[in-house]
C-alpha positions as CSV (number, residue, x, y, z in Angstrom):
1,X,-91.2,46.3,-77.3
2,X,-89.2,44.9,-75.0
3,X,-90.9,43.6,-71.6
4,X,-89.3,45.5,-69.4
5,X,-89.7,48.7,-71.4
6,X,-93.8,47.7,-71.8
7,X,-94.2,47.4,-67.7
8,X,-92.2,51.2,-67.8
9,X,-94.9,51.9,-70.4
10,X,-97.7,51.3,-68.3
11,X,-96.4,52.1,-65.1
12,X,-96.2,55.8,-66.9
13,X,-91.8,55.7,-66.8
14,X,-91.2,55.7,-70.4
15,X,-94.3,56.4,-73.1
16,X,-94.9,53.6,-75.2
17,X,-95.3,53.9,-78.7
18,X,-98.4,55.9,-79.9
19,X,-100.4,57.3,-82.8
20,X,-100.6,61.0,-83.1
21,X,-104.4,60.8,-82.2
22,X,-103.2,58.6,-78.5
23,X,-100.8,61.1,-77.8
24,X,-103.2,64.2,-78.8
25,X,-106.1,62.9,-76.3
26,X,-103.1,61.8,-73.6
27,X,-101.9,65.3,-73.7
28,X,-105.8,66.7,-73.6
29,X,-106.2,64.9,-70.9
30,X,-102.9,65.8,-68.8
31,X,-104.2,69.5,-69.5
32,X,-107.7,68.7,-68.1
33,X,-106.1,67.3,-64.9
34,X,-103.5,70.5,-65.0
35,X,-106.6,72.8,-65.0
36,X,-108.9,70.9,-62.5
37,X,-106.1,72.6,-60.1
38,X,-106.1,75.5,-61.5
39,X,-106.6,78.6,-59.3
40,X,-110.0,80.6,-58.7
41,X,-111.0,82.5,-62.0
42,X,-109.6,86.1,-62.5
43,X,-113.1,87.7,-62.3
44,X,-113.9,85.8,-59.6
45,X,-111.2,86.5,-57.3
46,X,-111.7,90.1,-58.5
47,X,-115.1,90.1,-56.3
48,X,-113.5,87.8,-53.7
49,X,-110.8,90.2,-52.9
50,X,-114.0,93.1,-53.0
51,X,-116.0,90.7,-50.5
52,X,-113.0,90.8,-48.8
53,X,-112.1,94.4,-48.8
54,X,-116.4,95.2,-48.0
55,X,-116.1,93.3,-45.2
56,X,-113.2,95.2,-43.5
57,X,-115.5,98.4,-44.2
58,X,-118.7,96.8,-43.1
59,X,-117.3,96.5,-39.7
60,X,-115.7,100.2,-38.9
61,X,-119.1,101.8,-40.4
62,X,-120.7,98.9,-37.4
63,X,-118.1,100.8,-34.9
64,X,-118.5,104.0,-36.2
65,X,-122.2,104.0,-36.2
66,X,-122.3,102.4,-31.9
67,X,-120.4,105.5,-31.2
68,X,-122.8,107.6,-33.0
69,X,-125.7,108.3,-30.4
70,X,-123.8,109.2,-27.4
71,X,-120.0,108.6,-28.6
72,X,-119.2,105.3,-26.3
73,X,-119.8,101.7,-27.0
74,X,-121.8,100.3,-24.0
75,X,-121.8,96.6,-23.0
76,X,-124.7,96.2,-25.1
77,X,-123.2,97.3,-28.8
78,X,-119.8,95.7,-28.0
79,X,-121.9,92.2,-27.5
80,X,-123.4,92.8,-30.8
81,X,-120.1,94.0,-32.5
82,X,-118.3,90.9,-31.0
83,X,-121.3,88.9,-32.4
84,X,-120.8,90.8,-35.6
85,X,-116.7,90.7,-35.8
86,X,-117.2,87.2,-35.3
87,X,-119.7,86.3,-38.2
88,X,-117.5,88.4,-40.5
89,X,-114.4,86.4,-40.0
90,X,-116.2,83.2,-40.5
91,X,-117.2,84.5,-43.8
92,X,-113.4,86.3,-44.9
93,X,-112.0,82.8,-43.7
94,X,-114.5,81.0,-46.2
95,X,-113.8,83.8,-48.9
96,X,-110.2,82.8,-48.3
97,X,-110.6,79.2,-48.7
98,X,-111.8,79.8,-52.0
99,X,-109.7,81.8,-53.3
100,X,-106.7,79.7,-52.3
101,X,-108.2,76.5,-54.0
């Protein structure tokens, strides 16, 4: 090998000459890095997206069930909705995250 093809070898440019067995493991090995970035498991982002889609319901049966007793939201429940909405984002944002990673 020429010197200038062995510093292209190393440097990753041009592969170098290999056994079967070199190339088997370098290829494993590209895979394992492949699927370290791999997105969220199927089933997993199956309940994210439920998480998701139970949070959006949590919140309108909160609203529903403030206008319940006497069909107004005082000051009072829309400080604990707000506290509520707020709490619930935090987590869809965090679901989110995950899911996009």
């Amino acid at each position: 090998m020429t010197r200038s093809r062995e510093i292209q070898a190393r440097s990753g440019e041009f592969p170098r000459n290999e056994s079967a067995q070199e190339k088997s493991k370098r290829k494993h090995a590209e895979i394992q890095r492949h699927e370290g970035r791999q997105q969220v498991n199927s089933f997993i982002k199956l309940e994210i997206t439920q998480q998701l889609m139970n949070c959006r319901n949590f919140m309108e049966s909160c609203k529903r069930a403030a206008l319940k007793d006497d069909g107004k939201i005082d000051k009072k429940e829309q400080k604990q909705l707000d506290k509520l909405e707020k709490a619930t984002m935090k987590y869809r944002k965090e679901l989110e995250k995950v899911m996009r990673a």
